[in-house]
C-alpha positions as CSV (number, residue, x, y, z in Angstrom):
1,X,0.0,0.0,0.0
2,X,1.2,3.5,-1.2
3,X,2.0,6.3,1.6
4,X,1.1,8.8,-0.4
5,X,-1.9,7.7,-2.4
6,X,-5.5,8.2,-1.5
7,X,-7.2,7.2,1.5
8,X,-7.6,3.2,1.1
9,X,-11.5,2.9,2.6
10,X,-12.3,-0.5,3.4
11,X,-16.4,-1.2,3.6
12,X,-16.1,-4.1,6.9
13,X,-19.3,-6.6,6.0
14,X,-18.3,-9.0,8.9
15,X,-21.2,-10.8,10.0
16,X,-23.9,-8.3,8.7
17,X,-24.5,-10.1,6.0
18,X,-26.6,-12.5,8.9
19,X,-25.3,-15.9,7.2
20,X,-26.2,-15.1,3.9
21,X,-24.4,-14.7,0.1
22,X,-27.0,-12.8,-1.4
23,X,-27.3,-10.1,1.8
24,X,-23.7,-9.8,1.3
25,X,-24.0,-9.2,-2.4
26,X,-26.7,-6.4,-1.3
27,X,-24.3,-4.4,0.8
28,X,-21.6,-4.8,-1.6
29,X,-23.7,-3.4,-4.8
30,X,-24.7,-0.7,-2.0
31,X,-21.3,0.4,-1.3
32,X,-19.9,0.7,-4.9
33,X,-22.6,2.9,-5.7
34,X,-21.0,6.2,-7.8
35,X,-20.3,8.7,-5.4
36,X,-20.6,12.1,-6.9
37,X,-20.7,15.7,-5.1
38,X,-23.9,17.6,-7.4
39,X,-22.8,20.8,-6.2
40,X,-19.2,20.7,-8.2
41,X,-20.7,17.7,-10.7
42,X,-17.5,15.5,-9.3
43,X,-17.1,12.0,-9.5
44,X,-15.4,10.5,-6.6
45,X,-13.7,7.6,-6.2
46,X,-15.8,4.7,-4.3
47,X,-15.1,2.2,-1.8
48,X,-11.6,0.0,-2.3
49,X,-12.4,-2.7,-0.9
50,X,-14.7,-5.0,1.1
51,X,-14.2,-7.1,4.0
52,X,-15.5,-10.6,5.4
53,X,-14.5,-12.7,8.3
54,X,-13.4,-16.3,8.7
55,X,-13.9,-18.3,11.7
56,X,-13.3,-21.8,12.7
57,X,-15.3,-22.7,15.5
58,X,-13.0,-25.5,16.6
59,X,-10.7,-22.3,17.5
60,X,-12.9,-20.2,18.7
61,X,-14.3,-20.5,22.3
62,X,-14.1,-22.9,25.0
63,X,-16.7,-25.8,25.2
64,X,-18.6,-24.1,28.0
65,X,-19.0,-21.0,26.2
66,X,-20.0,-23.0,22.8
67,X,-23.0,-24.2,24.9
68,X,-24.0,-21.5,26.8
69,X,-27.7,-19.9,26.5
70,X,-27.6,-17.6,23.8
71,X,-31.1,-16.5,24.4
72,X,-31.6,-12.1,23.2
73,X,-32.8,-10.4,20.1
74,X,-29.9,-10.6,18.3
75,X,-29.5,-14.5,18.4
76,X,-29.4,-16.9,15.4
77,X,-29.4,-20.0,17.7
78,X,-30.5,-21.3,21.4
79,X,-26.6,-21.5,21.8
80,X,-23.7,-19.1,21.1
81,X,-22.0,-22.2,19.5
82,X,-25.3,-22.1,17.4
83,X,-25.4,-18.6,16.6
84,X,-22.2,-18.4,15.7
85,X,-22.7,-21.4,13.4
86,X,-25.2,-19.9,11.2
87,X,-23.6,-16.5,10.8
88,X,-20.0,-18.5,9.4
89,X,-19.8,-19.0,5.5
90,X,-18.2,-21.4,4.1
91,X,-15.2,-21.3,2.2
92,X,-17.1,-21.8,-1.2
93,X,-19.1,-18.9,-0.4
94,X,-16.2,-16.5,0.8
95,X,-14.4,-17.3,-2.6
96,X,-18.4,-17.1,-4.6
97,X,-18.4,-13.1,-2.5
98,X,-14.5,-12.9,-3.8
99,X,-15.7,-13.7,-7.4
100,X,-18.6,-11.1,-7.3
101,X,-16.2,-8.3,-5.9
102,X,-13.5,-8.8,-8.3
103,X,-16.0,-9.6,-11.7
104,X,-18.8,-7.1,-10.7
105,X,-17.1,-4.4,-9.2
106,X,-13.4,-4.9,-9.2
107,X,-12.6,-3.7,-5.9
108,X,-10.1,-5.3,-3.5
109,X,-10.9,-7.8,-1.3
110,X,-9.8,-7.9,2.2
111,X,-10.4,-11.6,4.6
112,X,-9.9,-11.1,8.6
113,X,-8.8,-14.9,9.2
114,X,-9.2,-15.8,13.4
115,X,-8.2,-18.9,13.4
116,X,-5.1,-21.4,12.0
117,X,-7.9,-23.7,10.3
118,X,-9.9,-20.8,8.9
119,X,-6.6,-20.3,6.6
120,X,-8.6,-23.2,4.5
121,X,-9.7,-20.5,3.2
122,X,-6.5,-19.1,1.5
123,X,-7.0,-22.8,-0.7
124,X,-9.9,-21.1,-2.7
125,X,-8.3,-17.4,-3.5
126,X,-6.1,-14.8,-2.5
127,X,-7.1,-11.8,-0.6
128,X,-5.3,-8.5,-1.6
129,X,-4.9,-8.0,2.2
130,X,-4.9,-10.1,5.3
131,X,-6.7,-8.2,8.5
132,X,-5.5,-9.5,11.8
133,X,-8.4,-8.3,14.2
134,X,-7.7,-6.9,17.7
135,X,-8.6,-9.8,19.4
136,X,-5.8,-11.8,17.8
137,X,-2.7,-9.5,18.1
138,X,-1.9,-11.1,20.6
139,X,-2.4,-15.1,18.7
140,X,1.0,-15.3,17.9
141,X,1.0,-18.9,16.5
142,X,-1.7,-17.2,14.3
143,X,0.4,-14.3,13.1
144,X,3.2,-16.5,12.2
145,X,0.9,-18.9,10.5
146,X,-0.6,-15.6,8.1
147,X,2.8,-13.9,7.8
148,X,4.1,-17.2,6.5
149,X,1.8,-16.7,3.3
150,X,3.9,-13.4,2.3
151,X,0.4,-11.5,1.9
152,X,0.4,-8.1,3.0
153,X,-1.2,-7.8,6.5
154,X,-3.7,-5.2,8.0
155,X,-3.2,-5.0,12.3
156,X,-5.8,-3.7,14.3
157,X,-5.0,-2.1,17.4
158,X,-8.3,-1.9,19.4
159,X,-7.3,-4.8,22.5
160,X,-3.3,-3.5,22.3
161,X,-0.4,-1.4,23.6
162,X,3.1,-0.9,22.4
163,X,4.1,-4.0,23.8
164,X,1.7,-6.1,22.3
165,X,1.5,-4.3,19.0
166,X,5.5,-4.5,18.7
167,X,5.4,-8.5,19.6
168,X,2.7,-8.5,17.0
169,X,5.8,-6.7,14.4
170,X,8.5,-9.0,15.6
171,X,6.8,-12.2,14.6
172,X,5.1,-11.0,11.1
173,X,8.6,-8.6,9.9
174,X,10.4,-12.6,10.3
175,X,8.6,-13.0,6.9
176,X,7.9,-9.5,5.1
177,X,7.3,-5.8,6.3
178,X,4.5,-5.2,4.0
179,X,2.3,-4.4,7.0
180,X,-0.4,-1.4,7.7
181,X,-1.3,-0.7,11.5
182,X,-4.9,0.7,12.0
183,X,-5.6,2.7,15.4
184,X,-9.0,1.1,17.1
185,X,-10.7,0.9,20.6
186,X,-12.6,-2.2,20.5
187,X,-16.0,-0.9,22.3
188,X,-18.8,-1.3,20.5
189,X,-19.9,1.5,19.9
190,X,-17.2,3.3,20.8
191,X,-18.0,6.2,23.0
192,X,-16.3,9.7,21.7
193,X,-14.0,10.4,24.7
194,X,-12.4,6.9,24.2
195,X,-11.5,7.4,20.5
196,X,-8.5,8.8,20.7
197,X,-7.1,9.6,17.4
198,X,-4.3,11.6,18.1
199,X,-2.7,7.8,18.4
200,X,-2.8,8.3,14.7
201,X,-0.1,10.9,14.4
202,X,1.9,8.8,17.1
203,X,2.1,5.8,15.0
204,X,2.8,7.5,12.0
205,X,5.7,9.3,14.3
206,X,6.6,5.8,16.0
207,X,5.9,3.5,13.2
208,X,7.2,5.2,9.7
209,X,8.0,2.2,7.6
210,X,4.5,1.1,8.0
211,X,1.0,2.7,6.5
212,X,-0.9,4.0,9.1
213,X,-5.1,3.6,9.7
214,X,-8.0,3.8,11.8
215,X,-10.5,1.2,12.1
216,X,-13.8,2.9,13.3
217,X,-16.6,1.5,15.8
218,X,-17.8,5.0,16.7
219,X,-21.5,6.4,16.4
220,X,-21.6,8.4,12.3
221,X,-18.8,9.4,10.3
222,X,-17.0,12.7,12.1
223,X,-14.1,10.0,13.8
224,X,-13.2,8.5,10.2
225,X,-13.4,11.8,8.2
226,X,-11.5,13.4,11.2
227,X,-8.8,10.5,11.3
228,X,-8.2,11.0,7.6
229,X,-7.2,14.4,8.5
230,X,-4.3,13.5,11.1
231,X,-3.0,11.4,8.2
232,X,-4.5,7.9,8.3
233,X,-4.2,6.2,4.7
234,X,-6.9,3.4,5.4
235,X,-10.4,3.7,7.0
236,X,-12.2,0.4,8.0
237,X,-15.8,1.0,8.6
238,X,-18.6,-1.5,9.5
239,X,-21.3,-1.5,6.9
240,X,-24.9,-2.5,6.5
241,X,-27.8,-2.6,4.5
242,X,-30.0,-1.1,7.4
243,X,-28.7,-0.5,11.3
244,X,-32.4,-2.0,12.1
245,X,-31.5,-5.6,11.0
246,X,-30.9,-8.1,13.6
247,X,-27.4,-8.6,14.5
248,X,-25.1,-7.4,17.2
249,X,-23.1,-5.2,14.7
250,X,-25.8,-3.3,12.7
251,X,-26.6,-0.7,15.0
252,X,-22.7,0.8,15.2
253,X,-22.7,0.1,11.7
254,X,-23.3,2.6,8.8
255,X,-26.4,2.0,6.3
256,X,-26.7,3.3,3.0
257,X,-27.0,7.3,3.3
258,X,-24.3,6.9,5.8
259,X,-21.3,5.2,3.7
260,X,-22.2,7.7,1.0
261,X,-21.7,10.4,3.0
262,X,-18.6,8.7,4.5
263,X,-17.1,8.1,1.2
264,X,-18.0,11.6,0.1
265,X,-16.3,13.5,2.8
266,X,-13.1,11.4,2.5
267,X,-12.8,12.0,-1.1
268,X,-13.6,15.8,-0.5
269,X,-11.3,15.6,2.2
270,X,-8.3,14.1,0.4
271,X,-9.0,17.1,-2.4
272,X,-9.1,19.8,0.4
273,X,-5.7,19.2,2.1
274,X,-3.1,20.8,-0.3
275,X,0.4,21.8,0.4
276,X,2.1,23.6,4.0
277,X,1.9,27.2,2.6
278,X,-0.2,30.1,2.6
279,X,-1.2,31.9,-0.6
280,X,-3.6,33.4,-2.8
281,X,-5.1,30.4,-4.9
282,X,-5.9,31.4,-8.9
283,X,-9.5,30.2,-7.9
284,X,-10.3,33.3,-5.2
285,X,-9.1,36.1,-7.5
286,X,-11.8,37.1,-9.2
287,X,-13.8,37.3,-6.0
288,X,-10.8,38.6,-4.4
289,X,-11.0,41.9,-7.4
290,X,-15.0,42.1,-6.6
291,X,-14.5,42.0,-2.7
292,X,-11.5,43.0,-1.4
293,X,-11.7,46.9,-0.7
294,X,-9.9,50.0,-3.1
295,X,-9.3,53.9,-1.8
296,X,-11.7,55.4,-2.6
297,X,-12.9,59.6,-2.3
298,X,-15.4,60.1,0.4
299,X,-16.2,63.6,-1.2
300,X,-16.8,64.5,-4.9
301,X,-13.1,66.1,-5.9
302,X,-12.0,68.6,-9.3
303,X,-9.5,68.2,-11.0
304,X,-5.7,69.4,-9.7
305,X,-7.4,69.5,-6.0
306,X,-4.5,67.9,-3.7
307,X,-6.1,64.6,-1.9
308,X,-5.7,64.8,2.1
309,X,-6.2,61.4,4.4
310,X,-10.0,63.0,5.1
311,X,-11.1,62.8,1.5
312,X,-10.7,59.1,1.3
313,X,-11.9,55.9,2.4
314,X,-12.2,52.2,1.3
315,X,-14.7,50.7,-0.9
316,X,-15.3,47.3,-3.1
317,X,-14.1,46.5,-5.8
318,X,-10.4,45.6,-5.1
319,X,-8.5,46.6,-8.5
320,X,-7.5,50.4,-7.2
321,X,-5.0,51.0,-3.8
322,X,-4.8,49.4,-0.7
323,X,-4.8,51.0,2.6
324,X,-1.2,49.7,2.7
325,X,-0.4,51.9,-0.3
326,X,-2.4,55.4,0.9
327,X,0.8,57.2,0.8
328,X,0.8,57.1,-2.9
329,X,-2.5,58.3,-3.3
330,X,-2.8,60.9,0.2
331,X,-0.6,64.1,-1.5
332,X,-1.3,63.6,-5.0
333,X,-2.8,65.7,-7.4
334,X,-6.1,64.8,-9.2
335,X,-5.7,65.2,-13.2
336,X,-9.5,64.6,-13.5
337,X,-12.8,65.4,-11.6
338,X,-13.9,62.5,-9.9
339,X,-17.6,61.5,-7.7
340,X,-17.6,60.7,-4.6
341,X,-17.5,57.1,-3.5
342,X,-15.4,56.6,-6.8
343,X,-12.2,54.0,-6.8
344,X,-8.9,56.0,-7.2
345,X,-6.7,54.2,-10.2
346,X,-2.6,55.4,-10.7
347,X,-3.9,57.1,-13.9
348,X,-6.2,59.9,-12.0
349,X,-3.2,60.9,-10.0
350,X,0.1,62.9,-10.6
């Protein structure tokens, strides 16, 4: 992934698409919707990429958890063991979502893989990136195991300090450096004073030879739009096709108006920053010649009358003397009669 090129926005699906292809296909045709501001008739460019998670539930929780009562709204089974079963695709599936990103859309297509047998996976296709999710900085059998592959790797942050996070870059940098480290806080939602994204600018100080993110489990899109601002390069962002769906995700999730806004204000964003000056841009000077102020006579003046600071003042449009310059004007002899309230040029002047 490129430093310097535009902000890499990753759509997360997870488990929103509630165990099924076709929801998944949904949200995907959703998110690679054009994106275009109306008000400067710009096209912007969409999503990058989409995301999906791969679970093996023989690695996943202990027995007694597996069994426990899973008994709320958001359940898809009597057990979490059950409702964890029917929110996991199968491989086939993953690679039949792969297939409709890449021949429908052809965005990238990034797998979060939790376990050492959900690699299985990795038999079907090749992601363009593998995520590492919070909970599993810390797997380092797992790390190894998805560093071994050579693919480029995404960390997330959210259950990790400096130690862990630099455990997490000794084991993977054994096999390649191609890695990306995305700031998180793994509540759900997370709430605005635990965001935190000045971490953004310290990994980017404390972490140069890597690309720098923020994965985002906050309430609307201010936190992503803002992070892109301190200089993250990739924004990870749960998605749905409406936060009213059953599911524990949908709710911190964004729906359909919200990822177009999202994508929209990054885009805008990225074309907003410029350079570390301060200038007068070719855009702003006609308005700055129709705007800014002029000297201008207060009184109506004849010709070879000798202008004093009381005859003038300062009036719109800008192409005649600035205040800066009144000693050029204050002194001078009129070669013409002029009105009152009349801009002062060089040529009226001796």
């Amino acid at each position: 992934m490129q430093k310097n090129s535009e902000t890499y926005i990753i759509g997360e699906i997870g488990q929103n698409h509630n165990g099924s292809v076709d929801i998944a296909k949904l949200i995907i045709d959703m998110v690679c919707r054009p994106i275009v501001e109306e008000c400067f008739q710009l096209e912007l460019k969409p999503i990058n990429a989409v995301k999906l998670t791969k679970r093996d539930l023989n690695e996943e929780l202990s027995k007694s958890q597996m069994e426990m009562l899973y008994n709320n709204p958001n359940s898809f089974g009597k057990t979490y063991g059950e409702h964890r079963a029917y929110l996991e695709l199968s491989d086939d599936e993953h690679y039949e979502i792969y297939k409709y990103c890449k021949n429908t859309y052809n965005i990238d297509f990034v797998e979060t893989i939790c376990a050492i047998g959900a690699m299985s996976v990795l038999k079907k296709f090749v992601p363009d990136y593998l995520k590492v999710a919070s909970r599993d900085i810390t797997n380092l059998p797992l790390l190894e195991a998805l560093a071994s592959t050579k693919l480029p790797i995404i960390l997330s942050t959210g259950m990790a300090g400096k130690k862990e996070l630099d455990e997490a870059l000794e084991i993977i940098t054994k096999y390649h450096n191609n890695i990306s480290i995305l700031h998180c806080v793994s509540q759900y939602p997370t709430h605005p004073e635990n965001i935190n994204l000045n971490s953004i600018p310290y990994l980017i100080e404390n972490y140069p030879e890597y690309t720098i993110g923020y994965s985002d489990h906050s309430i609307g899109i201010s936190a992503p739009v803002a992070a892109v601002a301190m200089g993250a390069k990739i924004i990870e962002k749960h998605i749905t096709l409406d936060r009213r769906m059953k599911g524990t995700d949908q709710k911190s999730s964004l729906g359909p108006d919200g990822v177009y806004r999202m994508i929209r204000d990054i885009r805008l964003l990225e074309k907003s920053l410029g350079v570390k000056d301060i200038f007068i841009d070719e855009a702003v000077k006609s308005n700055q010649i129709k705007l800014e102020r002029s000297i201008a006579t207060k009184r109506k003046m004849r010709k070879g009358e000798i202008i004093t600071l009381n005859d003038i003042h300062l009036l719109s449009p800008g192409n005649g003397f600035k205040w800066i310059d009144k000693n050029k004007v204050v002194g001078k002899t009129l070669l013409i009669d002029i009105d009152e309230n009349e801009i002062i040029f060089p040529d009226m002047i001796s």
